[in-house]
C-alpha positions as CSV (number, residue, x, y, z in Angstrom):
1,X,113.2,-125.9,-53.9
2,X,112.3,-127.9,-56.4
3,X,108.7,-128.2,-58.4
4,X,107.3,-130.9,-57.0
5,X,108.0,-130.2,-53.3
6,X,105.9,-126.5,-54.3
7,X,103.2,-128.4,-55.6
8,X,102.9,-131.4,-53.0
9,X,103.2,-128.4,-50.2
10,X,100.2,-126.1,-52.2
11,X,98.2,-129.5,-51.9
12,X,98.8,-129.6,-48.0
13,X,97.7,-126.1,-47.7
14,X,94.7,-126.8,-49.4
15,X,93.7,-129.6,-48.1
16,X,94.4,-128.2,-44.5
17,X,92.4,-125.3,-45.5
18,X,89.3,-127.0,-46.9
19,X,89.9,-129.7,-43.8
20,X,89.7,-127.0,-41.6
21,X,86.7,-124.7,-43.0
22,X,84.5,-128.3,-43.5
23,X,84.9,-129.0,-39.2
24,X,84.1,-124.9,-38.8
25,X,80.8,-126.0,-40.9
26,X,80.4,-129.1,-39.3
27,X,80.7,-127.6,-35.6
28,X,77.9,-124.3,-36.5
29,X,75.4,-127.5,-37.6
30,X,75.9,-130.0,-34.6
31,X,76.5,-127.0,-31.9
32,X,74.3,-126.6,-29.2
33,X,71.5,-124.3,-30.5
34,X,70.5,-120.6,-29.3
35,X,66.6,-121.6,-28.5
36,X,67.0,-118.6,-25.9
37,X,67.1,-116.1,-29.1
38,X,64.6,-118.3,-30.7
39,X,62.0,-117.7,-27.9
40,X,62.6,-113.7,-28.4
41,X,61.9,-114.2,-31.9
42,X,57.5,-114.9,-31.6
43,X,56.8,-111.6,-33.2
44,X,59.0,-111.6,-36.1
45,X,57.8,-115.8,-36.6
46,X,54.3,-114.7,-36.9
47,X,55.2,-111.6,-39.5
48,X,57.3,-114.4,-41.6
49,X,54.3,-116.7,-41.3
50,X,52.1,-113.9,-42.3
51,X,54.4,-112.9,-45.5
52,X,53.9,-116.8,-46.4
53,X,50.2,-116.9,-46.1
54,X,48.4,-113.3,-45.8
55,X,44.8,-112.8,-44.7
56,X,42.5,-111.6,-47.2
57,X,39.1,-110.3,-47.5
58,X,37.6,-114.0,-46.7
59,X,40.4,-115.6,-44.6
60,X,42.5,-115.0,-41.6
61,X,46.3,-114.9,-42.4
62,X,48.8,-117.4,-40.4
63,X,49.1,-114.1,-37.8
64,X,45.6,-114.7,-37.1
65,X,45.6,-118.1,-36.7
66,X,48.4,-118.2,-34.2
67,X,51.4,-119.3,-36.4
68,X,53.9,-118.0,-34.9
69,X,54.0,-119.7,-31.4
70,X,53.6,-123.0,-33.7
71,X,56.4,-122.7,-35.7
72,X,59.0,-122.3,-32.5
73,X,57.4,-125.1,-30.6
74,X,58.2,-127.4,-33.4
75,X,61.3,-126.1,-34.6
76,X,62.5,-125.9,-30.5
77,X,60.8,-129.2,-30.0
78,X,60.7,-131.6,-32.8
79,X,63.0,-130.3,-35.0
80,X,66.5,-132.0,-35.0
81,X,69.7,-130.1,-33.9
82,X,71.2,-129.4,-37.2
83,X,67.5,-127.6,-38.4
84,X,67.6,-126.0,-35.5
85,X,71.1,-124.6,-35.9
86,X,70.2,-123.7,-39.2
87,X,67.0,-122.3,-38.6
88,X,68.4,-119.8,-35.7
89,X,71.2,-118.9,-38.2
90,X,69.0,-118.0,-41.1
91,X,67.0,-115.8,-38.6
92,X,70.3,-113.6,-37.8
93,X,70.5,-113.9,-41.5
94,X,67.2,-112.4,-42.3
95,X,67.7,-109.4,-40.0
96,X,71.2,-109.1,-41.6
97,X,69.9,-108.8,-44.8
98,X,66.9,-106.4,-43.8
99,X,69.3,-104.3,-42.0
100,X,71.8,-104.1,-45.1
101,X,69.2,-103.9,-47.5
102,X,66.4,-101.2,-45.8
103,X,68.1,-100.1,-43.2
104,X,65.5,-101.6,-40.4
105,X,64.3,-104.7,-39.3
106,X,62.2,-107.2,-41.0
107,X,58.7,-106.4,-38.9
108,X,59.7,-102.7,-39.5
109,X,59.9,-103.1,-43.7
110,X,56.5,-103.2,-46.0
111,X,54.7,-106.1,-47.7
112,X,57.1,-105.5,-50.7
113,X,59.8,-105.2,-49.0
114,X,59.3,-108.1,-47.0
115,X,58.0,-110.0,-49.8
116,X,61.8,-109.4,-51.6
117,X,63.4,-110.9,-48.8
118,X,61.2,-114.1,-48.6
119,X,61.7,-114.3,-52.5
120,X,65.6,-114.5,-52.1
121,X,65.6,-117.2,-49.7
122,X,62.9,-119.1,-52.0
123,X,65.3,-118.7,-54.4
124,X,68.5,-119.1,-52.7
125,X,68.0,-122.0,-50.1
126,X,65.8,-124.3,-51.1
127,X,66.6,-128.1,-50.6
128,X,67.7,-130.2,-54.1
129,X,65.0,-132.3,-55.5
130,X,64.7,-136.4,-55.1
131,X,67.6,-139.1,-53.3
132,X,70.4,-135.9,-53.0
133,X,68.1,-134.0,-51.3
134,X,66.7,-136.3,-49.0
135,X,70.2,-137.1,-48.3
136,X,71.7,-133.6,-47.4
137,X,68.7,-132.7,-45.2
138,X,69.5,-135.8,-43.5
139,X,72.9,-135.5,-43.4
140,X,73.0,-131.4,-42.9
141,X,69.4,-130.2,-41.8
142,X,66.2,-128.6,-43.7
143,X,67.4,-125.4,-44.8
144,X,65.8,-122.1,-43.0
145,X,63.4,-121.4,-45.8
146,X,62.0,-124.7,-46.4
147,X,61.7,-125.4,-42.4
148,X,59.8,-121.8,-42.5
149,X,57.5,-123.0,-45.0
150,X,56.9,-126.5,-43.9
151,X,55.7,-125.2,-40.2
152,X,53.7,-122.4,-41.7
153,X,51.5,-124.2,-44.0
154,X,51.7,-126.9,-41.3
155,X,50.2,-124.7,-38.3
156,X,47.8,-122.9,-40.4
157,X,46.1,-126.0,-42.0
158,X,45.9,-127.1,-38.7
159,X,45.1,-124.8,-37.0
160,X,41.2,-123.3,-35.9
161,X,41.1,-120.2,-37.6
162,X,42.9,-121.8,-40.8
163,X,41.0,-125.1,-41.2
164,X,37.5,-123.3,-40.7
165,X,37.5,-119.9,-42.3
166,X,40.6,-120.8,-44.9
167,X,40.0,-123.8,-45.8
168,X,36.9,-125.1,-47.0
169,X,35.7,-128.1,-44.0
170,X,33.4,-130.2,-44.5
171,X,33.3,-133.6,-41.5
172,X,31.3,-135.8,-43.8
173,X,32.1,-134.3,-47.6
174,X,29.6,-136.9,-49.0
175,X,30.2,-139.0,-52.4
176,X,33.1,-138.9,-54.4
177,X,33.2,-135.9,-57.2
178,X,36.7,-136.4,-59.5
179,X,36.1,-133.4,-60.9
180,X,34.5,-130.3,-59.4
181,X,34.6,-126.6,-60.7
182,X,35.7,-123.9,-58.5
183,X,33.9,-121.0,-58.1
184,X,36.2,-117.7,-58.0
185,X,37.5,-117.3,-54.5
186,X,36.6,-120.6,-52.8
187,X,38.6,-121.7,-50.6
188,X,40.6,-125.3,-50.9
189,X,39.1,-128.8,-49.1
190,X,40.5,-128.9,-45.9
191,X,40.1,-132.7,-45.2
192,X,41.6,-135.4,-47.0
């Protein structure tokens, strides 16, 4: 055999490979998505919620304000099939990692603990910044992490609990202040 029949045969096996591995990606994102395990999941949403935004001595956390149920109604509901897909996956993920890492589950581990695993995901799976990253969560879906964080800020702004006792609402605010001092521990404007 001579060299460039080695070579031009290494090529096909490589581009067979990586032909093969992108339609094994492409299928796990476009596949029909387990909402079944993501309607068993309401607990450990509203402990993930809660790592995001805790409750504190003057406001409710996102457990208390009902986070949890909000984030599967919009993931199962308006989210598209590739977020979803990714979204279920980075939940198996999660456990995975608790499970390798603590030996238990994620609503069995301690603020720290579950503070560490939130951290690597922030870290780890973030979307890109400007056009690219518009583009792949088009293209691809939002990653697990930034879905997560998009819902929980989402449903406790919105909700009761959050846009009364965490947020600072006012219905009529009055006139127009540019620039107002905060006092220590008052919470943020909740209208805009």
């Amino acid at each position: 055999m001579n060299r460039r029949k080695a070579i031009g045969r290494l090529i096909l096996v490589g581009l067979g490979g990586a032909i093969g591995f992108g339609g094994y990606r492409w299928h796990a994102l476009v596949r029909e998505p387990d909402i079944t395990f993501l309607e068993k999941q309401d607990a450990l949403l509203g402990a993930l919620a809660d790592t995001i935004i805790p409750s504190s001595a003057n406001a409710p956390g996102a457990l208390q304000a009902g986070v949890g149920p909000f984030i599967l109604a919009m993931v199962k509901d308006c989210a598209d099939r590739k977020t979803q897909n990714k979204f279920v996956d980075g939940l198996i993920d999660l456990e995975t990692r608790c499970q390798r890492s603590f030996n238990r589950s994620y609503l069995l581990c301690d603020k720290d603990q579950q503070q560490e695993v939130l951290s690597y995901y922030a870290k780890t799976e973030s979307a890109m910044k400007g056009w690219w990253g518009k583009a792949e969560a088009r293209l691809l879906g939002m990653p697990f992490f930034d879905t997560l964080k998009r819902y929980t800020v989402m449903g406790y702004c919105s909700s009761q609990k959050g846009a009364t006792q965490g947020l600072a609402y006012l219905a009529v605010p009055g006139s127009y202040q540019g620039c107002i001092a905060y006092q220590k521990d008052q919470p943020a404007w909740a209208t805009k």
